[in-house]
C-alpha positions in Angstrom: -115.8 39.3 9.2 -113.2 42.5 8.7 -114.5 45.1 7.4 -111.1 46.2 4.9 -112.3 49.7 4.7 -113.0 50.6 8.3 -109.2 49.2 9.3 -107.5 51.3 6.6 -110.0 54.6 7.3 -108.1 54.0 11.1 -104.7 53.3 10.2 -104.9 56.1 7.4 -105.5 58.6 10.6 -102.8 57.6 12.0 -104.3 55.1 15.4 -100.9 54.0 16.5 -102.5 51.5 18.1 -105.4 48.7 17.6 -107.1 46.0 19.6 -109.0 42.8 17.4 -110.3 40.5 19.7 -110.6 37.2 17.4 -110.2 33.8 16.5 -110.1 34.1 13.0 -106.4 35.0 12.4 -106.6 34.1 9.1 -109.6 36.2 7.7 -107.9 39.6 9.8 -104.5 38.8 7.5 -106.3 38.4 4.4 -108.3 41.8 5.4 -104.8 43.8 6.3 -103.3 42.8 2.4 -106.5 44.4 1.2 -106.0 47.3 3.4 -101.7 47.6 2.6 -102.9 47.3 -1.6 -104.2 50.7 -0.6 -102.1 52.4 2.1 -98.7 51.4 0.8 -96.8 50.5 4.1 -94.9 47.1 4.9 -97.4 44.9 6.7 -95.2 42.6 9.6 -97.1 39.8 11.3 -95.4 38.3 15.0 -96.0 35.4 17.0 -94.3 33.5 19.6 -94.2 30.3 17.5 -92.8 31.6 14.4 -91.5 34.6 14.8 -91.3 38.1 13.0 -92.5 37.9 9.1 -93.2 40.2 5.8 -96.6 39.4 4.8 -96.7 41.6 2.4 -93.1 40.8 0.7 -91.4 37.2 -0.2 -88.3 36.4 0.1 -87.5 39.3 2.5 -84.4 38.5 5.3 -86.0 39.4 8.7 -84.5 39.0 12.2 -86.4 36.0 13.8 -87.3 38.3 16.6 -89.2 35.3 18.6 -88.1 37.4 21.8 -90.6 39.9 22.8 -88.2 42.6 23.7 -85.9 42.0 20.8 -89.2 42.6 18.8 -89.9 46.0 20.3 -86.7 47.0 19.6 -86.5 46.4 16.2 -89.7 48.0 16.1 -88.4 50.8 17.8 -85.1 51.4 15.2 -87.9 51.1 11.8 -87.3 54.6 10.0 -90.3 53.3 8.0 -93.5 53.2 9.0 -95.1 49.7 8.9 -98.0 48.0 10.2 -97.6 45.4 13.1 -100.3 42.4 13.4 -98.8 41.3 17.2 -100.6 37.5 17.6 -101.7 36.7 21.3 -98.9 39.6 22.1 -100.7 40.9 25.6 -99.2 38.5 27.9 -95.6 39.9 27.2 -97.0 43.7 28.5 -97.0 41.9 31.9 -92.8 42.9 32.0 -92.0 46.4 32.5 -89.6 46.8 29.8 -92.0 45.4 26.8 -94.6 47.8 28.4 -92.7 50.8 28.3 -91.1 50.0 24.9 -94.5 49.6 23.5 -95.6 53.2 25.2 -92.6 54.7 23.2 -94.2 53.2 19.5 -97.6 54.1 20.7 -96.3 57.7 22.4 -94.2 58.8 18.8 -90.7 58.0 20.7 -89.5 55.8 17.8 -87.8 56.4 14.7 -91.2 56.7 12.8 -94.8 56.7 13.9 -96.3 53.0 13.3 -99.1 51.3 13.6 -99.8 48.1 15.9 -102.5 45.9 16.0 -102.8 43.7 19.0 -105.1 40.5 18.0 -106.1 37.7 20.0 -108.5 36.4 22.4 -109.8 37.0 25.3 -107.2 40.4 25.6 -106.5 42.1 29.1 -104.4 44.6 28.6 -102.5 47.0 31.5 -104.5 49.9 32.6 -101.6 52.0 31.3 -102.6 50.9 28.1 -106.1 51.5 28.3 -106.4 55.1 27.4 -104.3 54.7 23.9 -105.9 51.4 22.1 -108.7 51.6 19.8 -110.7 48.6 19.9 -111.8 47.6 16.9 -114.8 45.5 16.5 -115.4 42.5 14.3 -118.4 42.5 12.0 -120.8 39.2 12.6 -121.9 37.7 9.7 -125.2 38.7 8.2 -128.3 36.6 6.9 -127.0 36.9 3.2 -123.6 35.8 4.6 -124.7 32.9 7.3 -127.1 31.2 3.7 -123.9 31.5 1.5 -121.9 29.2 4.3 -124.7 26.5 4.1 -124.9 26.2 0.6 -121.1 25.9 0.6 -120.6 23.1 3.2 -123.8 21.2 1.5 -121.7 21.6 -1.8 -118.1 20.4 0.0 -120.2 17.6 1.2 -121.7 16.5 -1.9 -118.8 16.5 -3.5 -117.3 14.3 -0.8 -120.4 11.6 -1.3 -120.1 11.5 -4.7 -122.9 13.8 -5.6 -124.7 13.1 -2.9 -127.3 16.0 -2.2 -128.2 16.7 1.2 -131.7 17.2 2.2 -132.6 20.2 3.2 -136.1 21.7 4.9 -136.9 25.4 4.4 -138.1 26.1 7.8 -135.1 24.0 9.4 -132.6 25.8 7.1 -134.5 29.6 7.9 -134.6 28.5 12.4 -130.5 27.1 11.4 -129.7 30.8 9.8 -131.7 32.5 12.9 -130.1 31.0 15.8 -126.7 31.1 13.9 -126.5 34.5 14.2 -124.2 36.5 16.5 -121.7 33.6 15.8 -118.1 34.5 14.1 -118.0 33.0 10.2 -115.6 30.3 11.8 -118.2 29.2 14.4 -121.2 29.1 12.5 -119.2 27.1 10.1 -118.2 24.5 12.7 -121.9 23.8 13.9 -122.9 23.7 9.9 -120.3 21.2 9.4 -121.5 19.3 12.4 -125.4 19.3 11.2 -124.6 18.4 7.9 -121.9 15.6 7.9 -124.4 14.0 11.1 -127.3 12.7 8.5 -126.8 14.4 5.2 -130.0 16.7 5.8 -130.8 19.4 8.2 -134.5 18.9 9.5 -136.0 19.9 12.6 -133.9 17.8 15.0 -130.6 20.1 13.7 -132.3 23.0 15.1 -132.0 21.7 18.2 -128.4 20.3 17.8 -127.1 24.0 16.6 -128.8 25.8 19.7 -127.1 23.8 21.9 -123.8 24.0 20.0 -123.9 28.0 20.1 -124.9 27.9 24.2 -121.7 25.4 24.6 -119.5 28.1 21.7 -120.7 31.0 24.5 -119.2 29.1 27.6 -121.4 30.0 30.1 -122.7 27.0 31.2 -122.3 27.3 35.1 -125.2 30.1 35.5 -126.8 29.5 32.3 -128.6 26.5 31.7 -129.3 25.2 28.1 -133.0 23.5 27.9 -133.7 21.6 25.4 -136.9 20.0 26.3 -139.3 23.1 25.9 -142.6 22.1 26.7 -145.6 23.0 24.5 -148.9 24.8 25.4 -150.3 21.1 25.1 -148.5 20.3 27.7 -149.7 22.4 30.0 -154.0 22.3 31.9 -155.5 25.3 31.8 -153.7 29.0 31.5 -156.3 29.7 29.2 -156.0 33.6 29.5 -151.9 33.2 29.6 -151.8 31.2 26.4 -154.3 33.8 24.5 -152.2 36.8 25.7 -149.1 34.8 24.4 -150.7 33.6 21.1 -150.5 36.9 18.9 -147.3 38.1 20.0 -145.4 35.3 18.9 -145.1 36.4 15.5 -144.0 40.0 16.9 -141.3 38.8 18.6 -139.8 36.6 16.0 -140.5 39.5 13.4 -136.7 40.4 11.9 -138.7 44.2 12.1 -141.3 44.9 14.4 -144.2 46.3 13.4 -144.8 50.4 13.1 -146.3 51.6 16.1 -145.9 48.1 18.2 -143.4 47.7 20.8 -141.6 43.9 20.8 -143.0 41.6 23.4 -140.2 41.8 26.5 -141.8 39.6 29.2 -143.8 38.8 32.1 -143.9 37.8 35.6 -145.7 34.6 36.7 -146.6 34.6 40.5 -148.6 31.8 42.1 -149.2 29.1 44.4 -145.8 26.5 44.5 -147.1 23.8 41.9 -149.6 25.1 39.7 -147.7 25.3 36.5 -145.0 28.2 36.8 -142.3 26.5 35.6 -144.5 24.7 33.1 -145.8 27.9 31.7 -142.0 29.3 31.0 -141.1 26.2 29.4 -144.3 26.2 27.1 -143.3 29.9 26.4 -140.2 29.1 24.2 -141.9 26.1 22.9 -144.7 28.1 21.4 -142.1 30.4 20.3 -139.8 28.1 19.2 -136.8 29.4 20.3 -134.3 28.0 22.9 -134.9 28.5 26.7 -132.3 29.5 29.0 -132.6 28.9 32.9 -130.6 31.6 34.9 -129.5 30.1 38.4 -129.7 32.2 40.8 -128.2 30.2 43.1 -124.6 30.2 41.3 -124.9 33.6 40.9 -123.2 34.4 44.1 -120.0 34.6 44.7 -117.5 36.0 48.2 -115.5 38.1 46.1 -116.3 41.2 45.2 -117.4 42.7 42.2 -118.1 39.2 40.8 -121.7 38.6 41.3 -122.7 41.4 39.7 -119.8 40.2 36.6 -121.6 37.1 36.6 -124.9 38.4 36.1 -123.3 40.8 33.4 -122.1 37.8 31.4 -125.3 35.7 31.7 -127.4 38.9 30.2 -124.6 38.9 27.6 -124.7 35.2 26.7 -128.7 35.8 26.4 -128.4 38.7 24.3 -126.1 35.9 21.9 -128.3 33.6 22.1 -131.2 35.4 20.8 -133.9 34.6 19.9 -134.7 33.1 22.9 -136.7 32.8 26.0 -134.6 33.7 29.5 -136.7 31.7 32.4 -135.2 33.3 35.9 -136.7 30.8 38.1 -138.1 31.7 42.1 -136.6 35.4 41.6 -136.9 36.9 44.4 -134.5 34.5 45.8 -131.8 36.6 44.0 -133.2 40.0 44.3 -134.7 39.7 48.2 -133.0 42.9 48.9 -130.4 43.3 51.9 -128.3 45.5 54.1 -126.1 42.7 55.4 -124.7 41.9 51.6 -122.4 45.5 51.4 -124.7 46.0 48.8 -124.8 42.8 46.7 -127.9 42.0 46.0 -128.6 46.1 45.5 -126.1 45.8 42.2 -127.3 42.8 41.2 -130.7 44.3 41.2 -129.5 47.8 39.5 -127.9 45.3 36.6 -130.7 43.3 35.7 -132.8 46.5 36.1 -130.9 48.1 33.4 -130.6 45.2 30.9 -134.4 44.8 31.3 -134.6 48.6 30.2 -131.7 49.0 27.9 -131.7 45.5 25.9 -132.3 45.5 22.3 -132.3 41.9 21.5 -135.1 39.8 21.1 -135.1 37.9 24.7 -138.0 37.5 26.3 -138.0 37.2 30.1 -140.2 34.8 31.8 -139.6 35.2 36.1 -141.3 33.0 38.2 -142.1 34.0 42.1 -143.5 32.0 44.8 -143.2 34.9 47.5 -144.2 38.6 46.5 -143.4 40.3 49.4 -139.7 39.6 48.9 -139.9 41.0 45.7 -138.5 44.9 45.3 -141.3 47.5 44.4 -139.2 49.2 41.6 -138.8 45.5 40.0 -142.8 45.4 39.7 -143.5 48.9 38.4 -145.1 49.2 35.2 -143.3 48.6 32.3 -140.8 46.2 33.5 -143.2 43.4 32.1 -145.4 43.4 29.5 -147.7 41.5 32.1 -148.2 40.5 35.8 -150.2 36.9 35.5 -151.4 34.8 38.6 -151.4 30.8 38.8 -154.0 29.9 40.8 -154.5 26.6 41.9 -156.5 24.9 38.8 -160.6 24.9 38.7 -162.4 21.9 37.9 -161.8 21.9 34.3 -158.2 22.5 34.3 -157.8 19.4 37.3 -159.6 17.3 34.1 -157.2 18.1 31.9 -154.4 17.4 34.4 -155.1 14.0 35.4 -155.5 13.2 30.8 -152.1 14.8 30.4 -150.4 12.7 33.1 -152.2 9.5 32.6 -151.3 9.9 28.7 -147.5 10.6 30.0 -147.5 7.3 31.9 -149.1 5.5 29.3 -152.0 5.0 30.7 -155.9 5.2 29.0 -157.5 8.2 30.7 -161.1 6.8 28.5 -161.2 4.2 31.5 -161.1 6.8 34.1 -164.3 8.9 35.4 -161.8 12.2 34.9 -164.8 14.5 36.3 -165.1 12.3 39.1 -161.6 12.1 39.5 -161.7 16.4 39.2 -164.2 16.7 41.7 -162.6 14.5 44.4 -158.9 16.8 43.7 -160.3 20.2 44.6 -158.0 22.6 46.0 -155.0 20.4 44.4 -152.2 22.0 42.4 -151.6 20.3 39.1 -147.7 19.1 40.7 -150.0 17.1 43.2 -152.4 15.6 41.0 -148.8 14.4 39.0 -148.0 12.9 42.5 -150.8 11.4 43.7 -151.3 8.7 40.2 -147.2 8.3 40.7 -148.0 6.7 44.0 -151.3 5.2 42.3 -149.0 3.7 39.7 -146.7 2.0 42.4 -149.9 0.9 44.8 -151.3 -0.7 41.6 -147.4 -2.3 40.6 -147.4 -3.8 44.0 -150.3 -5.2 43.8 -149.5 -6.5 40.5 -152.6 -5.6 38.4 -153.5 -2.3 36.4 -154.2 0.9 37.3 -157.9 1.5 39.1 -159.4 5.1 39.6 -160.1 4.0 42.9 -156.4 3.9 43.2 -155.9 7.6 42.4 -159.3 8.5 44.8 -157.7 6.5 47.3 -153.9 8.7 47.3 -156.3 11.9 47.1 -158.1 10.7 50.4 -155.1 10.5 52.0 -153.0 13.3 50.8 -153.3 17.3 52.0 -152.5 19.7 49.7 -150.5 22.7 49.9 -153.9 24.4 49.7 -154.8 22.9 53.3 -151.4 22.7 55.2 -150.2 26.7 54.2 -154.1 27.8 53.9 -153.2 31.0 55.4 -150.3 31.5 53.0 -152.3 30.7 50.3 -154.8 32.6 50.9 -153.3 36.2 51.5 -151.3 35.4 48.3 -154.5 34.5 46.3 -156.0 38.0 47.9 -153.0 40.0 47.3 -152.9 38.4 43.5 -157.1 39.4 43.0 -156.9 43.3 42.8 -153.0 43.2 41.3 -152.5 40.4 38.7 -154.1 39.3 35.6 -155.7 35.5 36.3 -154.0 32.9 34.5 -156.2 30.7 34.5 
């Protein structure tokens, strides 16, 4: 959206030169004949295709211009001052000549001071440039505006099914307008369209369908990864004291205005023991919040050139920050911030950029890290007030191994009621929920082979001969469990 009175408030003050970066080349003309109605100059519009062109006249005989530098030179012999919308203009200021041509307009060397907007997408423009544009920004559509775009496309599409009205559900439509937002009018149009015309109705399952459509609008999909099977707290045994800390601050964070004298939930680190329901936990964070989870790779990150890890990391924080609401799961962390002098630095910046964004951010993205390893972890990452919370997944108790071995028999359709579960719980001890999942997989295939059904003796049988994590790192395990008792909330 262009905001009419802010573009003629800077051409009246005479910036001779403006930078849009946008897609909507239609709305920006439609905004600059509102802002020439009240500045009175001739308003030219230029692009490679078609040409030079009066917008703001008919019937007016203009030189084609279609060749950059002929362009500039007309530009340069105008006694009148005008205003110039250049379309995807910037890769002509690659040639010397356009470049210095367009200094001269921008400098006051031509026959009259004008005014040239540069529009586009995706601009670079020459560092010579730099210092003289004004970058203008483009107003995202607000809640009032993202509601008025539904109700018109279910209208267009009535009207196309002869009165046909499409179904709409309150919640869907108010978690639609939510995760619409930071979207241009065009965009969020384009996944409206695409919800409506599915099915005739947007329900629940739309939600899901415009999420993923914003994450593949933001083009980010080689660190970020969009996931759209969010676990729930159901989902997960145990994490009693993790899922009561969540609990009230759900409604905080998805508050449009936090509450006076709160501050909005940011995030927390999850250590534990490799198994126990890290990774679970994230997912069953956005789930409870019901907002879209976001897995940073740490592993792409990387790259040999540099400057462009730490670019990388900028533009994953950024495509967050658009996606918000949402939940921003940075999985085994201190594989991407284990500290180095043999990088030149690297992982240093990297570490200084995510530092910042985790002070500085403003948007509602709630960061979930997951660590394995805490000595790898930098001290000023873990200092107070980088997360709300430190938690600690220990390896379950006896309750929480119960639980586990209902939750995956249920998965694998199987009948957990025929199962002694507290037998079954007793006989796991010192097992990690990931290896309770494992040893009724291999259950499942003893009992396939053997071509009957599922026995618990089958289960006590893999658990006999299986040793946990618990037993073949037991020294690991247990100066992490020691290190966690004095530091970390329990989990569990």
């Amino acid at each position: 959206m262009f905001d009419a009175h802010d573009l003629a408030v800077l051409i009246r003050s005479g910036t001779p030169l403006i930078l849009i970066e946008t897609n909507e080349e239609q709305r920006l003309e439609d905004a600059l004949r509102h802002v020439v109605s009240e500045v009175l100059r001739p308003l030219w519009r230029w692009s490679i295709t078609t040409g030079l062109s009066r917008l703001d006249m008919d019937g007016l005989d203009t030189p084609a211009c279609n060749d950059s530098g002929q362009l500039l030179e007309y530009m340069q012999r105008q006694e009148q001052r005008g205003i110039w919308l250049l379309l995807d203009f910037h890769p002509y200021l690659r040639y010397a000549m356009n470049l210095r041509r367009l200094r001269e307009l921008v400098l006051g060397d031509a026959a009259s001071p004008q005014t040239v907007i540069l529009a586009g997408a995706g601009i670079e423009l020459p560092a010579e440039l730099e210092a003289l544009v004004t970058r203008f920004e483009v107003k995202l559509p607000d809640d009032a505006a993202l509601q008025r775009l539904i109700r018109e496309e279910a209208f267009a599409y009535s009207r196309e099914h002869d009165g046909r009205r499409v179904e709409i559900d309150s919640r869907s439509q108010a978690l639609l307008v939510q995760h619409l937002r930071g979207l241009t009018l065009n965009d969020a149009r384009g996944i409206v369209r695409r919800v409506v015309h599915d099915d005739g109705r947007i329900g629940p399952a739309d939600v899901t369908v415009a999420q993923r459509a914003k994450f593949e609008l933001l083009g980010r999909g080689g660190l970020l990864q969009f996931q759209p099977d969010a676990a729930s707290f159901e989902d997960v045994a145990g994490l009693t004291r993790l899922k009561a800390w969540l609990q009230p601050r759900r409604t905080v964070f998805l508050a449009n205005k936090v509450p006076e004298g709160l501050d909005p939930p940011r995030g927390l680190l999850l250590l534990g023991v490799q198994g126990c329901g890290k990774s679970l936990a994230a997912k069953a964070c956005a789930g409870g919040f019901g907002v879209p989870l976001l897995r940073l790779d740490f592993g792409a990150l990387y790259n040999k050139f540099h400057g462009e890890t730490e670019r990388n990391l900028r533009q994953a924080l950024e495509t967050a920050d658009a996606m918000a609401p949402c939940v921003l799961w940075c999985d085994e962390i201190e594989k991407g911030l284990a500290t180095s002098d043999s990088d030149d630095g690297v992982s240093r910046r990297v570490l200084g950029t995510l530092l910042t964004w985790m002070s500085e951010r403003r948007r509602p993205v709630f960061l979930v890290a997951t660590a394995n390893d805490i000595s790898r972890l930098p001290p000023e990452f873990l200092r107070k007030g980088r997360f709300d919370e430190l938690f600690f997944v220990d390896l379950p108790d006896e309750a929480a191994r119960r639980e586990a071995f209902r939750i995956h028999l249920q998965r694998r359709q199987q009948k957990p009621e025929r199962h002694d579960l507290d037998e079954l719980a007793s006989a796991s001890d010192g097992f990690s929920g990931a290896e309770i999942e494992q040893a009724i997989v291999a259950a499942l295939y003893a009992a396939f082979a053997a071509g009957r059904a599922l026995r618990s003796a089958d289960i006590h049988h893999e658990l006999a001969n299986s040793r946990p994590l618990s037993v073949l790192m037991a020294e690991r395990v247990g100066a992490l469990r020691n290190w966690a008792s004095e530091r970390c909330i329990p989990a569990n």
